[in-house]
C-alpha positions as CSV (number, residue, x, y, z in Angstrom):
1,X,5.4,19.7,0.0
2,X,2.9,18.5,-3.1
3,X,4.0,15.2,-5.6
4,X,2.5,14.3,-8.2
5,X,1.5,10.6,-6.9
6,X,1.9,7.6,-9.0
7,X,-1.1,5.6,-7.0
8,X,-3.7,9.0,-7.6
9,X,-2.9,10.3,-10.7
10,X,-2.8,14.0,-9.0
11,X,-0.8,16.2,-7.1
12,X,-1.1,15.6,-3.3
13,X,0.7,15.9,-0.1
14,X,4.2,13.9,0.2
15,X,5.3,11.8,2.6
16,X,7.7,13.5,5.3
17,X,10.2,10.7,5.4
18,X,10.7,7.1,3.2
19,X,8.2,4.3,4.6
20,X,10.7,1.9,4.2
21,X,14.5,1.4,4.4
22,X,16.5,1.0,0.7
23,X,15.6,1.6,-2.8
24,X,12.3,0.9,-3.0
25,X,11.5,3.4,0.0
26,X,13.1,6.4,-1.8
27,X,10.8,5.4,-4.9
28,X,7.7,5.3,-2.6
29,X,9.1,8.5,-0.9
30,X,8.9,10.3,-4.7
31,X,6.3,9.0,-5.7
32,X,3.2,8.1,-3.6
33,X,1.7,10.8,-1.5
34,X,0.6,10.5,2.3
35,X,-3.2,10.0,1.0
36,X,-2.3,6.8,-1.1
37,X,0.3,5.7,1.5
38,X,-2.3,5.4,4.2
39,X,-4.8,4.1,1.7
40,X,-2.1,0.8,1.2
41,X,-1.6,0.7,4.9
42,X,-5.7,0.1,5.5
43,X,-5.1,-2.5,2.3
44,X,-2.3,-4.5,4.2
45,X,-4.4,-4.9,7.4
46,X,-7.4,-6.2,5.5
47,X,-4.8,-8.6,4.0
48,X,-3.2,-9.7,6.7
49,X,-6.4,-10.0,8.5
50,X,-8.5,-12.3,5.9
51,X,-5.5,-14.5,5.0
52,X,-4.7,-14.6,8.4
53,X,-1.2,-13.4,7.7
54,X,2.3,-13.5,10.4
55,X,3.3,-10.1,9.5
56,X,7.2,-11.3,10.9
57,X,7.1,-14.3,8.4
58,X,9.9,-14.1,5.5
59,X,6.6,-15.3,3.2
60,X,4.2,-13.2,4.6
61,X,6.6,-10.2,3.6
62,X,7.0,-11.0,0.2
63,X,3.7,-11.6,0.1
64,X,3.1,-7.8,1.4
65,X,5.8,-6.5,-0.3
66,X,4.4,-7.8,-3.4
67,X,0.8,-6.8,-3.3
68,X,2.3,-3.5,-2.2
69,X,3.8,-2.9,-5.3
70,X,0.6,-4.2,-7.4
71,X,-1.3,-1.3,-4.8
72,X,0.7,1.4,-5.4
73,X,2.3,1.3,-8.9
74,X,-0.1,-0.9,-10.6
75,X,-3.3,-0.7,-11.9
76,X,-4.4,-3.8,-9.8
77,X,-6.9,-3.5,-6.8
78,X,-5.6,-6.2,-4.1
79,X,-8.0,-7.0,-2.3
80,X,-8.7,-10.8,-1.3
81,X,-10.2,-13.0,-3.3
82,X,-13.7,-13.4,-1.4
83,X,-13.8,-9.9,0.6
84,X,-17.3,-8.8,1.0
85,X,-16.8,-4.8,2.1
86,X,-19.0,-4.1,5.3
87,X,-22.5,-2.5,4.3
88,X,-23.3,0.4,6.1
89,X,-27.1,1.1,7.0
């Protein structure tokens, strides 16, 4: 099944089943394709791994759940503050 995805601005794939339990996992469900889904799951890990996150933390989840939102519904890129991307040769 095709979307049109909030995150892409085009029509892509959908997600098979809600990310996450509630409210906000429906919305993510409707709106946010598999592509842009797994784009903000690459994006957490590089979060939790620069800032050196606890990922079963009540802050660290806020944290997530916040920068999620900026990912996938905002214009915002979320990367930390002093990430230097790996240069490839």
């Amino acid at each position: 099944m095709k979307i049109f995805c909030a995150k892409l601005k085009k029509e892509s794939n959908a997600l098979t089943r809600k990310p996450i339990p509630g409210e906000l996992g429906e919305k993510i469900l409707n709106n946010i394709s598999q592509e842009a889904w797994n784009m903000w799951l690459q994006q957490q890990t590089m979060l939790i791994n620069e800032h050196r996150l606890a990922s079963f933390e009540p802050e660290t989840q806020e944290f997530l759940k916040t920068q999620m939102l900026r990912y996938l519904f905002g214009d915002e890129q979320v990367s930390p503050e002093k990430y230097q991307p790996n240069k490839k040769n």
